[in-house]
C-alpha positions in Angstrom: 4.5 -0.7 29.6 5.0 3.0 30.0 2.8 5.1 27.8 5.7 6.7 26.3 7.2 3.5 25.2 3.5 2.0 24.1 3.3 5.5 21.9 6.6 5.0 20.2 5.6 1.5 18.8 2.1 2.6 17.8 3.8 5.4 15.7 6.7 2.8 14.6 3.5 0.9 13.2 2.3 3.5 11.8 5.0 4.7 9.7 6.0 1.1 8.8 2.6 0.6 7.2 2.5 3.6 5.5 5.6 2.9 4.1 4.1 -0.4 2.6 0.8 1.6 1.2 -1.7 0.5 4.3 -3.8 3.4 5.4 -5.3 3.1 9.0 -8.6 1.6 9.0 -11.2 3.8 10.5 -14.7 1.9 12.0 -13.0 -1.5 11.9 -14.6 -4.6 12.8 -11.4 -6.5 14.1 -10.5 -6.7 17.2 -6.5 -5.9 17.3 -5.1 -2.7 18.7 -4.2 -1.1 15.4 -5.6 -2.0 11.8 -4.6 -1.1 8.7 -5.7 -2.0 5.0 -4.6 -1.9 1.6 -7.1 -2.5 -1.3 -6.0 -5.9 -0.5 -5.6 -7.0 2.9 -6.5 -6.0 6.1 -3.6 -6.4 8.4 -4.2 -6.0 12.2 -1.5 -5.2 15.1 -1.5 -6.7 18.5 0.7 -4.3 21.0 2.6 -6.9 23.7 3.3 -5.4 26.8 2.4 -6.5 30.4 -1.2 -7.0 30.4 -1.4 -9.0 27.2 0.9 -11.3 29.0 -0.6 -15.0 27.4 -3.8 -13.8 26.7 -3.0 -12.9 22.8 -6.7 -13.6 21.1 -6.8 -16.3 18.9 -8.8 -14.9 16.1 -8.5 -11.1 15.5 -10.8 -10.4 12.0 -7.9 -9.4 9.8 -6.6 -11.1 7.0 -2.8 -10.8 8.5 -2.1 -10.4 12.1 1.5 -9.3 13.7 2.7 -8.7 17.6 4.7 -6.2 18.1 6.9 -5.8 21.1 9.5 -3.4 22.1 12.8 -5.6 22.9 14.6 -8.5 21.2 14.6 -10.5 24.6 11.0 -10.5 25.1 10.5 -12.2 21.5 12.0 -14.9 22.8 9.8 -15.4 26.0 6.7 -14.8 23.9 7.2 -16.7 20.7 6.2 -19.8 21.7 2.5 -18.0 22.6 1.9 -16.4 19.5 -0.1 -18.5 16.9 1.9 -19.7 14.4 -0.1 -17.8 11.3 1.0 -14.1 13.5 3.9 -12.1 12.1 6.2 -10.7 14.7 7.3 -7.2 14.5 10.1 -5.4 17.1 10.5 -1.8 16.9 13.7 -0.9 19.6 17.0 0.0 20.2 18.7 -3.2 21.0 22.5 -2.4 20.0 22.1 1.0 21.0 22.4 2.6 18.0 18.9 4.0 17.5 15.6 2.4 16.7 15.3 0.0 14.3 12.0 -2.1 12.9 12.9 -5.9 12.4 10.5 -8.5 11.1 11.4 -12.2 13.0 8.1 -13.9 11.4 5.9 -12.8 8.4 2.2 -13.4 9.0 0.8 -15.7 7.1 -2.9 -15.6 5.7 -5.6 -17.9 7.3 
């Protein structure tokens, strides 16, 4: 994945937790790329792109755990890989029409 295109989802992340009242979790134990936290939940983010190919950790130390990738048509070539508890999240522009988040799974709490 191109740096460019690994920054765009890191920021889409971002600004979709913010929008949900997660702050970014400074010093954090788990082991995901990004982790946020409310005064809740932890929820941690696990960036798909070439080098995480099938090697998605089982267990990342967060109370919710999504995978984000960049394009509709890789969900469906990773889905069957990512544990069942994960959330998936896409941030992309698959019509065209600008970027747009979409949820396909909700994590789930161990």
């Amino acid at each position: 994945m191109k740096t460019e295109e690994k920054n765009k989802l890191i920021n889409a992340v971002k600004m979709w937790c913010l929008c949900r009242g997660f702050e970014e979790a400074e010093n954090s134990d788990c082991t995901a790329d990004l982790v946020f936290k409310n005064a809740e939940k932890t929820v941690g983010f696990i960036i798909f792109d070439e080098q995480t190919g099938n090697s998605f950790p089982l267990e990342t130390g967060c109370d919710l755990t999504y995978a984000v990738i960049s394009d509709p048509e890789k969900r469906s070539a990773v889905q069957g890989k990512i544990p069942d508890t994960w959330g998936i999240l896409c941030y992309g522009n698959p019509y065209g029409l600008g970027y747009m988040y979409q949820v396909y799974r909700e994590a789930k709490t161990l």
